[in-house]
LUMTI-103600 format. One record per residue: residue number from 1; x, y, z of N, C-alpha, C in turn; residue in three letters. Coordinates in nm, 2 decimals. Layout:
k NUM; n_east X; n_north Y; n_up Z; ca_east X; ca_north Y; ca_up Z; c_east X; c_north Y; c_up Z; r ALA
...
//
This chain:
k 1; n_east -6.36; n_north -1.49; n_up -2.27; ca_east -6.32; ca_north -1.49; ca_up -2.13; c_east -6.27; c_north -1.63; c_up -2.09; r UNK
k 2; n_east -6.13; n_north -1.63; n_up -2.03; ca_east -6.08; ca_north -1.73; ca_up -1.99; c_east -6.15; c_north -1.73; c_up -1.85; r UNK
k 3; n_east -6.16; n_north -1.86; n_up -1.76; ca_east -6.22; ca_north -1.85; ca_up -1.64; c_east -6.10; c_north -2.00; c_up -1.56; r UNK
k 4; n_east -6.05; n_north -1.96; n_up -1.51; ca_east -5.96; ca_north -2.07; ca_up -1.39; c_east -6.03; c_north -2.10; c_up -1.24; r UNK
k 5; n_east -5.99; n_north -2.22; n_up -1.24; ca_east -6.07; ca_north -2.27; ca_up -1.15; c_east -5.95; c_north -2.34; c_up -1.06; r UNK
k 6; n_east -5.95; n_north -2.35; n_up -0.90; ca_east -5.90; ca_north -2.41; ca_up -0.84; c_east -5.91; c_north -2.44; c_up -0.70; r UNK
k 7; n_east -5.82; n_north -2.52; n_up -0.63; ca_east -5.94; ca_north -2.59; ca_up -0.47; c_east -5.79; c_north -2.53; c_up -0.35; r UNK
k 8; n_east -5.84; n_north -2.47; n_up -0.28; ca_east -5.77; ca_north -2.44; ca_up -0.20; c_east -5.79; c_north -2.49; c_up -0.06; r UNK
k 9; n_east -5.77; n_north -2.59; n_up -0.01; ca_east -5.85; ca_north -2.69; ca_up 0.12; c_east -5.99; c_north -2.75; c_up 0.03; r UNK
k 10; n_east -6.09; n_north -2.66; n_up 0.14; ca_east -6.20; ca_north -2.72; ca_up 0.12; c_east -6.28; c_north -2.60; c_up 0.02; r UNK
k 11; n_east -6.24; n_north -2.52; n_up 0.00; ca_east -6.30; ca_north -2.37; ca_up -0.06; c_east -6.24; c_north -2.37; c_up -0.22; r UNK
k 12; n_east -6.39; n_north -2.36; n_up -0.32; ca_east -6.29; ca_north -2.32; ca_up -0.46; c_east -6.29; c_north -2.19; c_up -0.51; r UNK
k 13; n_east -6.16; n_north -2.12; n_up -0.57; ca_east -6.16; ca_north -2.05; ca_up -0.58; c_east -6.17; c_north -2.03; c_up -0.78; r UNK
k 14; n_east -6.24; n_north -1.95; n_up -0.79; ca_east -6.30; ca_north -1.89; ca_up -0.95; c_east -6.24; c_north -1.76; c_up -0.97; r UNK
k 15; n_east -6.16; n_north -1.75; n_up -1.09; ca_east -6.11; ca_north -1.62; ca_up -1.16; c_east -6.10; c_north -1.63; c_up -1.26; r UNK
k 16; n_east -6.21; n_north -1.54; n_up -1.31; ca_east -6.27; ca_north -1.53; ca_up -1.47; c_east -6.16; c_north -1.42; c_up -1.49; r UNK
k 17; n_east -6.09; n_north -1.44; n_up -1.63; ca_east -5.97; ca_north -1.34; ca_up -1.68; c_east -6.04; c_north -1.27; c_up -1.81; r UNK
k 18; n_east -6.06; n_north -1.11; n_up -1.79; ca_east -6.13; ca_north -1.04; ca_up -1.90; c_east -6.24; c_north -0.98; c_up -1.86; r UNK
k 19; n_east -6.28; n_north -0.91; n_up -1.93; ca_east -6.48; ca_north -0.86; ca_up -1.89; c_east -6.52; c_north -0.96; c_up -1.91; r UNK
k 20; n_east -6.66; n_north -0.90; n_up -1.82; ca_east -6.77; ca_north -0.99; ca_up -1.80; c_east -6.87; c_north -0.98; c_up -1.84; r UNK
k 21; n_east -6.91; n_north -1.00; n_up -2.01; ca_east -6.98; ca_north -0.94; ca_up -2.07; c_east -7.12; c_north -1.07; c_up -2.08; r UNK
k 22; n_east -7.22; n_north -1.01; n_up -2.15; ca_east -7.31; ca_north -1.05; ca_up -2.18; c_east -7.30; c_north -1.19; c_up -2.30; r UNK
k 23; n_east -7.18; n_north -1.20; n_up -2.33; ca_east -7.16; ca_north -1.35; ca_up -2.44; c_east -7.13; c_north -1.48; c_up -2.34; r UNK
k 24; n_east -7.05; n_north -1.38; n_up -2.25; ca_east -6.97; ca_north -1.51; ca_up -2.16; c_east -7.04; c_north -1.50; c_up -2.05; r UNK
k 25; n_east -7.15; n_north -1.42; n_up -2.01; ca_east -7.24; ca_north -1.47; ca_up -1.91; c_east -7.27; c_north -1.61; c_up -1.85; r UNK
k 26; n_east -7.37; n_north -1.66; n_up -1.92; ca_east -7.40; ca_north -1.78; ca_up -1.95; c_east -7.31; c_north -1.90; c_up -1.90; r UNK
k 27; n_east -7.18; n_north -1.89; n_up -1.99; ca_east -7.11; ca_north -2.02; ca_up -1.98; c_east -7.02; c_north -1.97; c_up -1.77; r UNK
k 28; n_east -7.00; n_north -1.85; n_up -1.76; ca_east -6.95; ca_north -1.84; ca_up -1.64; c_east -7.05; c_north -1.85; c_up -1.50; r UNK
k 29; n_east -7.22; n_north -1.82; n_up -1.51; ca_east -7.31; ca_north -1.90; ca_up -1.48; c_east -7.29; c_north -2.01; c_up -1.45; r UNK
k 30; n_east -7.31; n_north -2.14; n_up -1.57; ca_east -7.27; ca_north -2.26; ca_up -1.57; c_east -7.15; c_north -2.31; c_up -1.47; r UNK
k 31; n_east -7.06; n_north -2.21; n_up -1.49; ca_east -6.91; ca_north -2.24; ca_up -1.43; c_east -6.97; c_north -2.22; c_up -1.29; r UNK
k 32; n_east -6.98; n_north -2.10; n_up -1.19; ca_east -7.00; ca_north -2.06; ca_up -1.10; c_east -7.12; c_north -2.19; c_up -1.06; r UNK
k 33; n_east -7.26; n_north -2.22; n_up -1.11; ca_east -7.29; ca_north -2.34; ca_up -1.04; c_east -7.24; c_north -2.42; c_up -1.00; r UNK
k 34; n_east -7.18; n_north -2.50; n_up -1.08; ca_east -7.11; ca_north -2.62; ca_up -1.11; c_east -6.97; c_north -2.60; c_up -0.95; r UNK
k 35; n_east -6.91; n_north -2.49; n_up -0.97; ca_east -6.80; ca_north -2.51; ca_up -0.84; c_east -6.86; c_north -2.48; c_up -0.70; r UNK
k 36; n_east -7.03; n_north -2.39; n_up -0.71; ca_east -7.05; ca_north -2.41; ca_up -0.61; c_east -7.15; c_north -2.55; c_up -0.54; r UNK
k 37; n_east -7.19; n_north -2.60; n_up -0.60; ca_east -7.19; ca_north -2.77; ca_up -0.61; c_east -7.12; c_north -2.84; c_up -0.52; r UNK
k 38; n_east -7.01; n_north -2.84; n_up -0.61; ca_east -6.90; ca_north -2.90; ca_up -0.59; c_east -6.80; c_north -2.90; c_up -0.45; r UNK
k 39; n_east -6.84; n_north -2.73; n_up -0.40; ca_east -6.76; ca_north -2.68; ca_up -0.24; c_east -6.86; c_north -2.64; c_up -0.17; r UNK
k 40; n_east -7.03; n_north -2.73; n_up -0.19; ca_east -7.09; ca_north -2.70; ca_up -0.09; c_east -7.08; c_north -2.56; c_up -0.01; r UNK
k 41; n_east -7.09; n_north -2.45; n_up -0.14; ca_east -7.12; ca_north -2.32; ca_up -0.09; c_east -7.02; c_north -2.23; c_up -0.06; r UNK
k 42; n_east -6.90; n_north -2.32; n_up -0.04; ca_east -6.74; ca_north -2.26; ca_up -0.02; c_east -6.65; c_north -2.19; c_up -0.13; r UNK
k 43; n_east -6.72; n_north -2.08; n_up -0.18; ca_east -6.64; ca_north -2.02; ca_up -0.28; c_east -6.65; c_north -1.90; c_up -0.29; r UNK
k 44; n_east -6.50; n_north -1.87; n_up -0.37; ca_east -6.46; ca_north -1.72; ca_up -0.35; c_east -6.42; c_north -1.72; c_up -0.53; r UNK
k 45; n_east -6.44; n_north -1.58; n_up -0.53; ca_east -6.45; ca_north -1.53; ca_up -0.70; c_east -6.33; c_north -1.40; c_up -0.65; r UNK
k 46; n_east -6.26; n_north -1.46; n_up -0.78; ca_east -6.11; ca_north -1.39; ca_up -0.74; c_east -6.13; c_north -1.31; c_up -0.85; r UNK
k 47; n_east -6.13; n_north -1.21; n_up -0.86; ca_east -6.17; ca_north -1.08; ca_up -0.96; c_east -6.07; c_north -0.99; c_up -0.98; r UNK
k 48; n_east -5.96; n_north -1.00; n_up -0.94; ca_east -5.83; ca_north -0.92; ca_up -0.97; c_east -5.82; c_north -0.93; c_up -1.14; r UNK
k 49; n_east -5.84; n_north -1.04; n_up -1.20; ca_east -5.83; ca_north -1.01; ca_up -1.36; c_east -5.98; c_north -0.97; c_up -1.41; r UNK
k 50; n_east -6.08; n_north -0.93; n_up -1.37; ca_east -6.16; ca_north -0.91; ca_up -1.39; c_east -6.19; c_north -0.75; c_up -1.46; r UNK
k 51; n_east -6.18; n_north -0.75; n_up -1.57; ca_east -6.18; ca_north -0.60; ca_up -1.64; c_east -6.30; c_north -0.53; c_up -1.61; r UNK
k 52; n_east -6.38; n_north -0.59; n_up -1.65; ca_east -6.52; ca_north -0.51; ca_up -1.63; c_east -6.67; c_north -0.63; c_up -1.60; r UNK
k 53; n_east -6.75; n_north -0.52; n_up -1.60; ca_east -6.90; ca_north -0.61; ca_up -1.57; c_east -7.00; c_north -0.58; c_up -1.61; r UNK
k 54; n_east -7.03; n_north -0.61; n_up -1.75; ca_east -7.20; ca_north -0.57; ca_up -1.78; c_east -7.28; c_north -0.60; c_up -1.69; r UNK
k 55; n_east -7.47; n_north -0.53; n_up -1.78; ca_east -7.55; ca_north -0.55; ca_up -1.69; c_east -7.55; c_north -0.72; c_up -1.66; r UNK
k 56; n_east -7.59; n_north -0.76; n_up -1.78; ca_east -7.60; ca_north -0.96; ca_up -1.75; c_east -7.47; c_north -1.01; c_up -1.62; r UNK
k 57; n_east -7.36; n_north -0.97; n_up -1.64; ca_east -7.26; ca_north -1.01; ca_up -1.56; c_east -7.31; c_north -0.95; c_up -1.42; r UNK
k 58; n_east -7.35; n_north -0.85; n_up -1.40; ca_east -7.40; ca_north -0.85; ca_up -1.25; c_east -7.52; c_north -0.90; c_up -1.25; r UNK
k 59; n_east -7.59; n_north -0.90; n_up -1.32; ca_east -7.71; ca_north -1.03; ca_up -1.32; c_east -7.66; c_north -1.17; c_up -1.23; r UNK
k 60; n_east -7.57; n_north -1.24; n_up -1.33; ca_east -7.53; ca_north -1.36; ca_up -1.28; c_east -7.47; c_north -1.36; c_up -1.15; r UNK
k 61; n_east -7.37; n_north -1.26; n_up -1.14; ca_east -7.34; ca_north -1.23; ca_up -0.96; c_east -7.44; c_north -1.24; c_up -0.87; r UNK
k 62; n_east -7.53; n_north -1.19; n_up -0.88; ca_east -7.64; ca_north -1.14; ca_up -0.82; c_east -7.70; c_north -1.28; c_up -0.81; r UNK
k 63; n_east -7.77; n_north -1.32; n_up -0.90; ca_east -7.83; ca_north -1.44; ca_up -0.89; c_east -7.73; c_north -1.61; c_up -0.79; r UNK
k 64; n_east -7.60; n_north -1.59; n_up -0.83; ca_east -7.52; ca_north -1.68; ca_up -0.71; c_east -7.54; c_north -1.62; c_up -0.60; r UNK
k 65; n_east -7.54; n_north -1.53; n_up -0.56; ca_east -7.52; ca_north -1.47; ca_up -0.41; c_east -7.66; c_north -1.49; c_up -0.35; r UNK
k 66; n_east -7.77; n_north -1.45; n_up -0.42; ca_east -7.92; ca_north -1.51; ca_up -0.42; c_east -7.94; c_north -1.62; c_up -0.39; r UNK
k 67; n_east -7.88; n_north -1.76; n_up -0.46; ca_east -7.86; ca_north -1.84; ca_up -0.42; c_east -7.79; c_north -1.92; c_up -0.30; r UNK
k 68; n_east -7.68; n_north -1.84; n_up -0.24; ca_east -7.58; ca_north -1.85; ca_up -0.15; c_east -7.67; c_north -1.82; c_up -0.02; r UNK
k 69; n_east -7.74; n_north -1.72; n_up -0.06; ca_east -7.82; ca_north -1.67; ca_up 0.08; c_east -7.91; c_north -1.79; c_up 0.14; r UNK
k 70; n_east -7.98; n_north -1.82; n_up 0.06; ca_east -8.05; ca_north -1.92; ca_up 0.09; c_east -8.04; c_north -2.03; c_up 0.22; r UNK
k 71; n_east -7.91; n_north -2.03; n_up 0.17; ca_east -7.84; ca_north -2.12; ca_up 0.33; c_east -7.76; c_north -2.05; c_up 0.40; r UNK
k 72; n_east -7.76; n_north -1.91; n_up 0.38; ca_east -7.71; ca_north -1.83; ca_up 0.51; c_east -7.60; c_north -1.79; c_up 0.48; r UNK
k 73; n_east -7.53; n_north -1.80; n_up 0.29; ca_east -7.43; ca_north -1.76; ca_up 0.30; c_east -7.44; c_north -1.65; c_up 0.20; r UNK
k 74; n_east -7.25; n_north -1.59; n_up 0.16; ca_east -7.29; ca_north -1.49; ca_up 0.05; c_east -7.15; c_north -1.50; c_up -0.04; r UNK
k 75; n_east -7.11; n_north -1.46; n_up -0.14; ca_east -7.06; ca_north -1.50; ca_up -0.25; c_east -6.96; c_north -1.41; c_up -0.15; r UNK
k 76; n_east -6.82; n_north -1.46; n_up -0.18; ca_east -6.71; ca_north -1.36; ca_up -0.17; c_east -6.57; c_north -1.34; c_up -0.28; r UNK
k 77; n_east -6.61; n_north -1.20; n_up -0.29; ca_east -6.55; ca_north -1.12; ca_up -0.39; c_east -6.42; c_north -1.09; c_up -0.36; r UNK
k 78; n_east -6.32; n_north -1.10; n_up -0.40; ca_east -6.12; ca_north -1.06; ca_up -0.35; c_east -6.11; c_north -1.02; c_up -0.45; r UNK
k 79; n_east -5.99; n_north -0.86; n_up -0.45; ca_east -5.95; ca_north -0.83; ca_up -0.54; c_east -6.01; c_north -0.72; c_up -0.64; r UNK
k 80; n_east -6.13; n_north -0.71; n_up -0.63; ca_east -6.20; ca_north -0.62; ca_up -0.72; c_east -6.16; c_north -0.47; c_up -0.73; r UNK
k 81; n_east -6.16; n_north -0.41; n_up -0.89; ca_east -6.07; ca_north -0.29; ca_up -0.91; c_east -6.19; c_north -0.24; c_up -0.83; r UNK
k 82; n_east -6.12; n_north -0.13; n_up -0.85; ca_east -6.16; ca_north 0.03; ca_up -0.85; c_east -6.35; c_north 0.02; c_up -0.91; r UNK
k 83; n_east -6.31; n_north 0.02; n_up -1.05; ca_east -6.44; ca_north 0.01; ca_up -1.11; c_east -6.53; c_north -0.07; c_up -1.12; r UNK
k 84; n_east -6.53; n_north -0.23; n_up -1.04; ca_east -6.55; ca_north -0.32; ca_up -1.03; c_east -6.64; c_north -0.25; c_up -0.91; r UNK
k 85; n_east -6.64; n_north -0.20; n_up -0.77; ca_east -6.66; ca_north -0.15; ca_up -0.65; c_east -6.75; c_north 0.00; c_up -0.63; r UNK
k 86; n_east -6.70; n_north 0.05; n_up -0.78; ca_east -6.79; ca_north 0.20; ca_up -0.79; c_east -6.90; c_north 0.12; c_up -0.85; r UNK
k 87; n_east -6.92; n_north 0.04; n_up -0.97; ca_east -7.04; ca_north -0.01; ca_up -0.98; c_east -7.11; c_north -0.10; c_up -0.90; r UNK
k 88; n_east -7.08; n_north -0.21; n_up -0.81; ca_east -7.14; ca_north -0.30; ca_up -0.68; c_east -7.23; c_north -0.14; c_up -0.62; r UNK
k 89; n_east -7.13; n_north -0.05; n_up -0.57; ca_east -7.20; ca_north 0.06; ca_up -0.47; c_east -7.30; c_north 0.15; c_up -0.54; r UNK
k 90; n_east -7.32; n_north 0.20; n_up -0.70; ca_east -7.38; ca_north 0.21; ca_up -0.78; c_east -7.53; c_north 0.17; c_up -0.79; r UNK
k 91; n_east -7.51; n_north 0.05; n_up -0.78; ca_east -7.62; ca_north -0.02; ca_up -0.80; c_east -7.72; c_north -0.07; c_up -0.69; r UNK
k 92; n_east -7.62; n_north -0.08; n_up -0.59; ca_east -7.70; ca_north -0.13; ca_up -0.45; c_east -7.66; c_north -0.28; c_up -0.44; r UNK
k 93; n_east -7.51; n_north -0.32; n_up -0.52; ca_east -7.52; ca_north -0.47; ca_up -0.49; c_east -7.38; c_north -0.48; c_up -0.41; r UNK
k 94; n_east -7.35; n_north -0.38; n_up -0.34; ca_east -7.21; ca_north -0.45; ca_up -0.29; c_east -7.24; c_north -0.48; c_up -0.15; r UNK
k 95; n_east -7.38; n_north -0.45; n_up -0.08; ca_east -7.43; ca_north -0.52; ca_up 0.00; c_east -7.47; c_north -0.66; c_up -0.01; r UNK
k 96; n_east -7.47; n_north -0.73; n_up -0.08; ca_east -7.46; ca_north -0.86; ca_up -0.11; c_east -7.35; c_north -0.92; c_up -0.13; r UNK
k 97; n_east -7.25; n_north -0.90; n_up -0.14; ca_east -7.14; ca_north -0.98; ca_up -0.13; c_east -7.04; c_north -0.93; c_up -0.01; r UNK
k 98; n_east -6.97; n_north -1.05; n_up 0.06; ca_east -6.86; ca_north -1.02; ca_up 0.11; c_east -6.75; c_north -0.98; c_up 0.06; r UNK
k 99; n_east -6.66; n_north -0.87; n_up 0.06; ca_east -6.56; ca_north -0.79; ca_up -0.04; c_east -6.42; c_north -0.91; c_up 0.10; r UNK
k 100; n_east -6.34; n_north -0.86; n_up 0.01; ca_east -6.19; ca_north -0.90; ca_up 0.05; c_east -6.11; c_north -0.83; c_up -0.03; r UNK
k 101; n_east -6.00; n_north -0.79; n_up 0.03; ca_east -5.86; ca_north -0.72; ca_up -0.05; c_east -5.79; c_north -0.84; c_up -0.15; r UNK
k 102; n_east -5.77; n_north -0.98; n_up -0.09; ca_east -5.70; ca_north -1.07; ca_up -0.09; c_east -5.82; c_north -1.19; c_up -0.13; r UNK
k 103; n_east -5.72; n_north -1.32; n_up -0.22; ca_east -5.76; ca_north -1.42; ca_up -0.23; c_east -5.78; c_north -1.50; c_up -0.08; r UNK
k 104; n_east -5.63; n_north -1.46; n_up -0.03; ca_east -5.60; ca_north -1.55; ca_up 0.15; c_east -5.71; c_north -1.54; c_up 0.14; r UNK
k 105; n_east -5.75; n_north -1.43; n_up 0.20; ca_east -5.83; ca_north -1.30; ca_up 0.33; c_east -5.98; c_north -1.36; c_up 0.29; r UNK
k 106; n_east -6.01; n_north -1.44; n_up 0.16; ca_east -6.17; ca_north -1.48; ca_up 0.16; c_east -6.20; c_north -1.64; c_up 0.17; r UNK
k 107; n_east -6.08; n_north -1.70; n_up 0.13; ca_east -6.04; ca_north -1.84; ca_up 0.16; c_east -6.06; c_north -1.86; c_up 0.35; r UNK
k 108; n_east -5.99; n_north -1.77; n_up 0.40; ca_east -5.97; ca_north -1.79; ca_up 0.53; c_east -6.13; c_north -1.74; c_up 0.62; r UNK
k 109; n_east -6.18; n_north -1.69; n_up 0.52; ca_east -6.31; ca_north -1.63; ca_up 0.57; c_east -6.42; c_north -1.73; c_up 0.66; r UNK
k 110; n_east -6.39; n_north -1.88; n_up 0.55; ca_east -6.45; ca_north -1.97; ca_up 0.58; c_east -6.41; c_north -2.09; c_up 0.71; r UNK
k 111; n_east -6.27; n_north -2.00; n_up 0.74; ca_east -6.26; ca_north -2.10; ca_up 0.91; c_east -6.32; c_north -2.04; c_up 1.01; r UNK
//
């Protein structure tokens, strides 16, 4: 899993390219701390190249948005397929994240 990272103002935005399996959990974890660190809570996960989501992979979702709450906020998701969205509602976790159609639309979230 390739994972790109980039700063749009003050908000970064994360787009892991591939599934999101249980090998690359871990290091995209790692990733996901580290930018949210970095933007003081300001970040959006751009999931348009995002193929799929094991269990670990919604693990680690779960667990940043967990952490996001803490201070009142919540992870926001742009872009997510089809299957990406039947599993969130599946599971009971797409009440935890803020969804967006668009990269803009979750960048802009935060003015």
């Amino acid at each position: 899993m390739e994972i790109l990272e980039q700063r749009q103002g003050a908000v970064t935005v994360v787009k892991p390219i591939g599934p999101l399996l249980g090998a690359d959990a871990e290091s995209f974890k790692l990733k996901l701390s580290e930018a949210l660190d970095r933007s003081l809570g300001r970040l959006v996960l751009d999931a348009t190249e995002l193929a799929f989501v094991d269990s670990r992979g919604l693990e680690v979702l779960k667990e940043a948005t967990d952490g996001l709450s803490k201070s009142g906020q919540s992870l926001r998701v742009c872009g997510a397929n089809e299957t990406l969205r039947e599993v969130l509602d599946l599971t009971g976790l797409s009440e935890l994240f803020e969804q967006y159609q668009d990269v803009g639309s979750g960048v802009r979230s935060f003015l």
